[in-house]
N, C-alpha and C positions, 0 to 999 in steps of 0.2 A: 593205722595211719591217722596224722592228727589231721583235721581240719581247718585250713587258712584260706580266706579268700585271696582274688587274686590282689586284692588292694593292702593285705595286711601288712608288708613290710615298710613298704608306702607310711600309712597312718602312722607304723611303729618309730619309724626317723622323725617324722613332722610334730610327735606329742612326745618326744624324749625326755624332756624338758621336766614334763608333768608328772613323772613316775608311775607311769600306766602300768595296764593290765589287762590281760585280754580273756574273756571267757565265751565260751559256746553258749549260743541260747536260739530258738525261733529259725533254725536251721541255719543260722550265720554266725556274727559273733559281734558282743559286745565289748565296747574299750571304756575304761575307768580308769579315773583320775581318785585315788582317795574312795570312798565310797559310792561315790557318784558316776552314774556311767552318760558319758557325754557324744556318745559316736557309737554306729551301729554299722556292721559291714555286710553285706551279701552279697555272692558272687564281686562282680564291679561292680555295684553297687556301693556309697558313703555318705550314711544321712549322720549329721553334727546337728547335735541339741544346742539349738541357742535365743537368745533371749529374743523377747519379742520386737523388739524396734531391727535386730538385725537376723530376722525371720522376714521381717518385709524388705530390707535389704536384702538381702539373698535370693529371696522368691521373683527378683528382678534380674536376676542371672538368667541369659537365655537357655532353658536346658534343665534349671533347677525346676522340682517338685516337693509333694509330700514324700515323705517318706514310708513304704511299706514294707513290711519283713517278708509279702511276697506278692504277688498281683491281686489274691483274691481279699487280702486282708484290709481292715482298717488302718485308714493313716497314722504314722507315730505320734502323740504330743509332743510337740517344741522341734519338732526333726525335720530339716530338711535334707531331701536328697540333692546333694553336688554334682552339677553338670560338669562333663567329662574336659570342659575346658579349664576348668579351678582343678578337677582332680591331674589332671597331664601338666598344668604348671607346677612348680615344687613351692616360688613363691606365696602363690597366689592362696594354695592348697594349705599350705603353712599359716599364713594371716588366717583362715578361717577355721583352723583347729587351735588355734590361740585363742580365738573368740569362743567356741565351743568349750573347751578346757576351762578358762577362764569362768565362764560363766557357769560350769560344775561345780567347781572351786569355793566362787562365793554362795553358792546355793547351800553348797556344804557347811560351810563357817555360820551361815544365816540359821541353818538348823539346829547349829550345835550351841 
């Protein structure tokens, strides 16, 4: 059986755009844009890697946190976890895997 969180089809409409990609890791699963992996899923859980000026943005979402790949673990770098309000709107949800994607993107062009 393969494993999908229950969010994966979710993320998979919202980053179509991007030419993602999904792989297992850290008992969830990682999404990538390009080499860069910009989204992390667990269970319901959806922490989106994004830059730091919209990491403090975010982190003002009633609901958002860091991101963990499980409660006893260290927080992700750059990941916030998405409060269940942004993740149940499609808009809302969509604007912020734009910013996450987005900010993969030039990370990647910036390396290369």
């Amino acid at each position: 059986m393969v494993y999908r969180p229950l969010r994966y089809e979710q993320m998979m409409r919202a980053a179509e755009a991007y030419d993602v990609r999904a792989r297992r890791m850290f008992g969830g699963m990682g999404v990538y844009t390009g080499e860069k992996m910009f989204a992390f899923l667990v269970g319901e859980d959806i922490g989106l890697k994004l830059c730091p000026e919209d990491i403090e943005q975010a982190m003002q979402l009633p609901g958002a946190g860091p991101m963990r790949p499980d409660k006893d673990s260290e927080p992700m770098r750059e990941y916030v976890k998405m409060p269940r309000e942004v993740l149940d709107n499609l808009d809302s949800f969509t604007f912020w895997v734009e910013k996450s994607a987005g900010y993969a993107r030039r990370k990647l062009s910036n390396s290369a």
